[in-house]
C-alpha positions in Angstrom: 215.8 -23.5 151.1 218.7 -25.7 149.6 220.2 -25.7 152.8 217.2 -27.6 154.3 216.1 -29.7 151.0 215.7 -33.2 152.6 213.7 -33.2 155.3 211.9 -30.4 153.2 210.9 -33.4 150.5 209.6 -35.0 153.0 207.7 -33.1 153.9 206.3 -32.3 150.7 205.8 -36.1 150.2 203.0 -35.8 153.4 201.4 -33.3 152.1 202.1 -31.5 155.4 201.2 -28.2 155.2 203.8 -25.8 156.5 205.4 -21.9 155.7 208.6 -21.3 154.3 211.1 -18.3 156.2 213.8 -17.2 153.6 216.2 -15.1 153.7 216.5 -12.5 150.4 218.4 -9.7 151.0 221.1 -8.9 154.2 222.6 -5.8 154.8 225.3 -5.0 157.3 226.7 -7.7 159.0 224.3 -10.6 159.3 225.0 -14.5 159.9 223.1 -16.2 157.1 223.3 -15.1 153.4 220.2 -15.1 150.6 218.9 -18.7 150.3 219.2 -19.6 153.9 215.5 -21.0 155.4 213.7 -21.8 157.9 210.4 -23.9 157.7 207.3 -24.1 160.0 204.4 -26.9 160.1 201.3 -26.3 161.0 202.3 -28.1 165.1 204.9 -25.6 165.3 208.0 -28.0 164.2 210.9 -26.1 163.1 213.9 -27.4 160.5 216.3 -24.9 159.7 218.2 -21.9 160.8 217.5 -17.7 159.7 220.0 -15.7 161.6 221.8 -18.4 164.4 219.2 -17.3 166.8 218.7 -13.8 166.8 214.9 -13.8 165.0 213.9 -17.3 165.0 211.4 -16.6 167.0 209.7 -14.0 165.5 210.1 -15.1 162.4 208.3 -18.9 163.9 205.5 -17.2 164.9 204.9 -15.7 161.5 205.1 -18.5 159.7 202.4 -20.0 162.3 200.3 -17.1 161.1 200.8 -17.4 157.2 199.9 -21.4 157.8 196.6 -20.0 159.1 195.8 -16.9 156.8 197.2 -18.2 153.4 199.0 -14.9 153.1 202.4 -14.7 153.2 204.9 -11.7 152.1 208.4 -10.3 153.1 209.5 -8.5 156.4 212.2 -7.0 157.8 214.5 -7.7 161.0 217.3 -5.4 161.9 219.4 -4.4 164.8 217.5 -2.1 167.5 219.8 0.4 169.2 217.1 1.2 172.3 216.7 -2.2 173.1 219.3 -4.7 172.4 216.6 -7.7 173.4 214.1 -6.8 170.9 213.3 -8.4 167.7 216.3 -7.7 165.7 219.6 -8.7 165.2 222.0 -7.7 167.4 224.9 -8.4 165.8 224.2 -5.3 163.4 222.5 -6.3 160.0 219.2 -6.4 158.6 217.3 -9.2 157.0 214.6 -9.5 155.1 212.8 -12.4 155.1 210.3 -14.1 153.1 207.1 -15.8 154.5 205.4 -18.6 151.9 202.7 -20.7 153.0 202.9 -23.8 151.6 199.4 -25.6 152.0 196.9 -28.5 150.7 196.8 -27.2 146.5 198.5 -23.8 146.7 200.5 -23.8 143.7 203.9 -23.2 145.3 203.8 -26.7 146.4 204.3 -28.9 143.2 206.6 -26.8 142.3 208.8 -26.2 145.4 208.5 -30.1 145.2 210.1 -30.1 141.7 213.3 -28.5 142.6 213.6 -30.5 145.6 213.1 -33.7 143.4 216.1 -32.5 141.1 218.3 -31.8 144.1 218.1 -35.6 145.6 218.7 -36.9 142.4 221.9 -34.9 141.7 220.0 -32.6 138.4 220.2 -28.7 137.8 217.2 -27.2 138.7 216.0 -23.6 140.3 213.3 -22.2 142.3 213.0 -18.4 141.5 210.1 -16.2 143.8 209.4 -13.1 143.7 210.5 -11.1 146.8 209.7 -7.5 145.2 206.7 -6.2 142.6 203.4 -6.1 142.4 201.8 -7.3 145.7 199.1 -10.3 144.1 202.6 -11.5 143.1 204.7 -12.1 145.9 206.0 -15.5 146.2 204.7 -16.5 143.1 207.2 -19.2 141.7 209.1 -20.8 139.1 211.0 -24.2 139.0 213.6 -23.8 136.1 215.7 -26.5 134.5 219.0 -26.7 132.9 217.6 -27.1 129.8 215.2 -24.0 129.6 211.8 -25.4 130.6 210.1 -24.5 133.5 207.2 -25.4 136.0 204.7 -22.6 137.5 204.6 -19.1 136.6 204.5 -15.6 138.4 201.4 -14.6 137.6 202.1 -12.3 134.4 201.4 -14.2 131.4 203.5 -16.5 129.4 205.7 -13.4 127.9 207.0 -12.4 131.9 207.4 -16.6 132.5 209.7 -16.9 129.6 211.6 -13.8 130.1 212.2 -14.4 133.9 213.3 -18.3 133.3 216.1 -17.2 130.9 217.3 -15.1 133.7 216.7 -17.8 136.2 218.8 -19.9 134.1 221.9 -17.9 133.7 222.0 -18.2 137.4 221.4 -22.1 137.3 224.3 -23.1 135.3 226.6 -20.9 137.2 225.5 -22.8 140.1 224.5 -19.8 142.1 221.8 -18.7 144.3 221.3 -15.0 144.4 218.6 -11.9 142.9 217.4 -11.3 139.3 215.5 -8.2 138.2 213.3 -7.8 135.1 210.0 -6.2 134.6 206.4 -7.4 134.5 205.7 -7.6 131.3 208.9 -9.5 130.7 212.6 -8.0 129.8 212.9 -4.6 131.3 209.7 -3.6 130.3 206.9 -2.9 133.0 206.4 -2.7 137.0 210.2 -3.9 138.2 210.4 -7.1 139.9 212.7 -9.5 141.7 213.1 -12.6 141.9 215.1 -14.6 144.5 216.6 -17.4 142.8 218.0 -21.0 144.6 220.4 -23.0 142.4 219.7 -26.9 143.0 223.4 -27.9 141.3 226.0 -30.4 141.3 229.2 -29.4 144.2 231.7 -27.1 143.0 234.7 -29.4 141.4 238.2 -29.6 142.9 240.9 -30.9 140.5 243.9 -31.8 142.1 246.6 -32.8 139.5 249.9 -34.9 141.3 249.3 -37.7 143.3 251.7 -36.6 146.1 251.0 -36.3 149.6 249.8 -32.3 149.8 247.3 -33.8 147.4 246.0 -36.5 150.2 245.6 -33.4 152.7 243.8 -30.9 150.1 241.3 -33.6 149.1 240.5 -34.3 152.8 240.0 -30.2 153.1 238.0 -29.9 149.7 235.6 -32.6 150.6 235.5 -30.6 153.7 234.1 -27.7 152.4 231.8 -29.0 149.9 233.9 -29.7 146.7 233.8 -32.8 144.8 237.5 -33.8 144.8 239.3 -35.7 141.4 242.9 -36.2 142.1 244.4 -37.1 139.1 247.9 -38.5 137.6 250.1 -40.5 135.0 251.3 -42.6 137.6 249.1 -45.7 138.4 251.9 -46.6 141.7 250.8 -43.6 143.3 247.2 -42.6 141.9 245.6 -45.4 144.2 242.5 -44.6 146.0 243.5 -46.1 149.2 246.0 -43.5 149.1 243.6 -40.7 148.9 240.5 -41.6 150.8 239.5 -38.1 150.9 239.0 -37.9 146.8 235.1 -38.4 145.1 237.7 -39.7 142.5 241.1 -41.2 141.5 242.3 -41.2 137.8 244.9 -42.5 136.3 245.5 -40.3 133.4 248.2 -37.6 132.0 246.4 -34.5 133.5 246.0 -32.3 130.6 244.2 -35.1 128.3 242.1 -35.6 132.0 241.4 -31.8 131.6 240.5 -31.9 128.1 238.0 -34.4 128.9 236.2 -33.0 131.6 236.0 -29.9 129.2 234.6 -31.8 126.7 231.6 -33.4 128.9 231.0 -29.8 130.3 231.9 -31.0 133.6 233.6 -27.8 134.1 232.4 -24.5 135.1 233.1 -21.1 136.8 233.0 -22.9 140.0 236.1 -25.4 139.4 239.2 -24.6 141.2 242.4 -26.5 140.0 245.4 -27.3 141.5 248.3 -28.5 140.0 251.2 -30.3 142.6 253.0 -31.9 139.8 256.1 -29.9 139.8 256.9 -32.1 136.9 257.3 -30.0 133.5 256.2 -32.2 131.4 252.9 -32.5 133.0 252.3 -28.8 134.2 253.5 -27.0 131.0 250.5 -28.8 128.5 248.2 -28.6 131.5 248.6 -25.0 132.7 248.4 -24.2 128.8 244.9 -25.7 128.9 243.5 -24.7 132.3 244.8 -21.1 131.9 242.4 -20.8 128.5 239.3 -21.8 130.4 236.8 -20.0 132.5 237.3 -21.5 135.8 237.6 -19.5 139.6 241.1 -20.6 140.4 244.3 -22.5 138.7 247.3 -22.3 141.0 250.8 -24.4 141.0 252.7 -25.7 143.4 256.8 -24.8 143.4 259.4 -22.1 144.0 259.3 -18.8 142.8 262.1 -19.9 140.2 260.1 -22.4 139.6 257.6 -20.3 138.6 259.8 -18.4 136.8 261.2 -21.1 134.8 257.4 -22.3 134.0 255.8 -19.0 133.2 258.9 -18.9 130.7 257.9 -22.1 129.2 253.9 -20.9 128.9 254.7 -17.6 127.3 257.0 -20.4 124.7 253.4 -22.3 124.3 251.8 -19.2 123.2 249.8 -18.5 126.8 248.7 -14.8 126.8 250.1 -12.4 129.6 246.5 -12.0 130.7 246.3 -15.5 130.7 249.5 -15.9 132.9 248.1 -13.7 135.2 245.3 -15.6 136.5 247.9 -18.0 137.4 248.2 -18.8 141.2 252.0 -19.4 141.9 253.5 -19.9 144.3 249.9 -21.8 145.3 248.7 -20.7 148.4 248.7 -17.8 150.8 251.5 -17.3 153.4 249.9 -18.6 156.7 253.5 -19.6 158.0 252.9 -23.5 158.0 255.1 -26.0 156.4 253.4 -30.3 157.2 250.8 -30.9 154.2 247.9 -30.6 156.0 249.1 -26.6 156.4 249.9 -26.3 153.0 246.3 -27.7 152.3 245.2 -25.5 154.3 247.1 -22.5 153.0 245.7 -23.9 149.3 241.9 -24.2 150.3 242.2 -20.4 152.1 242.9 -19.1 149.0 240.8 -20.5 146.1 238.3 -19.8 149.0 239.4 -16.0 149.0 239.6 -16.0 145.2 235.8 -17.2 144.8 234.2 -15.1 147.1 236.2 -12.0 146.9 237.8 -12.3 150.2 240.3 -9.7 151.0 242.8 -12.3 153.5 243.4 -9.6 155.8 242.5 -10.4 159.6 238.6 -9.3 160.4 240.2 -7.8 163.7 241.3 -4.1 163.3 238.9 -4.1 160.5 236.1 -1.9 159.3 232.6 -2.4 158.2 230.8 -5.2 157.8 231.8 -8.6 158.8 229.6 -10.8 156.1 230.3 -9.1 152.7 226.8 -8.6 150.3 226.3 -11.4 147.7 227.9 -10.6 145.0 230.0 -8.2 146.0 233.5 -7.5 143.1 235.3 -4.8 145.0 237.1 -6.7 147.5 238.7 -8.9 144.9 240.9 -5.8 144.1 241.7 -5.5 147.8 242.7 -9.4 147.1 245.2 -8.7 144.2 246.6 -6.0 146.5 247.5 -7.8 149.4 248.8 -10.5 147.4 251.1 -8.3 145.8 252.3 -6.5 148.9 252.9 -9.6 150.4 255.4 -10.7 147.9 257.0 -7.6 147.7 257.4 -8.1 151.4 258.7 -12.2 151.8 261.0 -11.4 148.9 262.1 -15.1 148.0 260.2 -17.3 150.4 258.8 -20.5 148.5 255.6 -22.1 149.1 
């Protein structure tokens, strides 16, 4: 629904009444993840995508239908081997798909409009449905705020409400959109149920420490992709934003009190991928000590492999924890062959990429399975470390 969240408000602002497609759940390979919408007015205007094609149609008409009825409620698409032209998706997965009418005073709308308010203005809010239980409470909804409060309900009394916006927001402030389950009558305790939950939350941060010119490229590739981009350094010469017009940001600060800082505020979160381009000691050893003892997705460092060795040396002087060390990215980057900055950006972004959502990095062709992994998914970050280690094992020497 996120993906579709502006002309959405508006929409909600005319009072236009309309149905809401979403995706839930995908199995096998499929286009479009959980979270991904398409909406329906009541003249057949369409905003939004489901599957790149494959059930749009379908899944148009229904929402026509639930406009007309009231009744909405979740169906399933999937591939059809008899008839490759059929309703389905032919590229091999199944989705199923959420249908909520959204009409004059149903009571999805004020607070569909909630977290659609908190997503223009920049604030932390969800919207949790439910996509599996009891069948008078399908689509029944919750907005759910950073700060525990909530908007709606799901139909099972105050006790289920409570319970299921706790859950909603663990998701929240790890800024992700995917399934909770709990029971009706709140914990684990009843009829099961599910809930689709849609994170409304600030970009994922990119901190790019060393104001050098593989810094210019990555913040041009991390805005690219979504991140909001700091690049940070000691230096005010070089850390000038008219050098880095790809940066949310430019600071002027020694990195590690910069870090500290943004620690402090709670600016930082599982989501935050740093990158340190210093090659500079002084700045990398009290920085790496800092990042390395904080819950983020990725920290890599830019240098040789003696480099590396001759840092990791000085960390394990600081007091930094061999499990610690190990989360350390270094040399940054995967091996993709390029050398300008905008390859080694490249290289950078491919792997903090990899590293987030579990990627494997080896080539999709020759491949098995699925192409589009399932939400959530841990066991391919094992393949990850593997590879990574067979590679180096393999380049021997070779500095990124």
């Amino acid at each position: 629904m996120l993906d579709i969240a502006a002309p959405l408000r508006t929409w909600c602002a005319e009072r236009r009444a309309f149905a809401l497609a979403t995706v839930v759940a995908v199995s096998g390979s499929a286009p479009r993840g959980p979270g991904a919408s398409l909406a329906v007015d009541a003249g057949g205007t369409a905003l939004g995508s489901l599957s790149g094609g494959c059930v749009e149609s379908a899944v148009h008409e229904l929402c026509l239908e639930a406009i007309a009825s009231g009744e909405g409620g979740v169906h399933r698409f999937g591939y059809s081997a008899d008839d490759a032209f059929a309703v389905g998706l032919t590229c091999g997965g199944v989705l199923d798909v959420l249908v909520t009418p959204v009409r004059g005073q149903d009571p999805v709308r004020p607070v569909l409009r909630s977290v659609l308010d908190a997503a223009a203005t920049g604030a932390r809010a969800a919207l949790a449905r439910v996509v599996s239980g009891p069948p008078r409470q399908l689509g029944r909804a919750l907005a759910v705020h950073a700060d525990g409060t909530w908007e709606g309900g799901l139909d099972g009394g105050e006790a289920l409400d409570r319970a299921a916006a706790g859950r909603v927001r663990a998701l929240l402030l790890a800024g992700r959109t995917g399934t909770a389950e709990l029971g009706t009558a709140g914990g684990l305790c009843g009829q099961p149920l599910t809930l689709l939950v849609e994170s409304a939350a600030e970009p994922p941060r990119l901190l790019v420490y060393g104001a050098v010119d593989f810094a210019s490229a990555l913040a041009r590739i991390g805005a690219f992709l979504g991140h909001r981009v700091t690049v940070c350094d000691a230096r005010p010469v070089f850390a000038t934003p008219e050098r880095f017009p790809g940066a949310d940001e430019v600071v002027v600060d020694w990195p590690h009190r910069h870090l500290a800082a943004e620690r402090d505020a709670g600016r930082l979160d599982t989501r935050t991928a740093v990158c340190v381009l210093t090659h500079d000691a002084k700045f990398d050893v009290p920085l790496l000590t800092l990042a390395l003892g904080l819950p983020l997705a990725y920290v890599g460092a830019m240098g040789s492999r003696r480099t590396h060795e001759e840092r990791t040396a000085r960390l394990r002087a600081e007091g930094v924890p061999e499990a610690a060390l190990a989360r350390l990215r270094s040399p940054i980057g995967l091996d993709l062959g390029g050398r300008t900055p905008e390859e080694t950006a490249l290289a950078i972004a491919a792997e903090f990429t990899a590293v987030r959502h579990g990627g494997s990095v080896l080539p999709l062709a020759g491949g098995c399975g699925p192409v589009h992994r399932p939400d959530g998914s841990v066991q391919p970050i094992r393949a990850f470390t593997w590879s990574m280690t067979s590679r180096n094992s393999r380049l021997g020497e070779k500095s990124t």
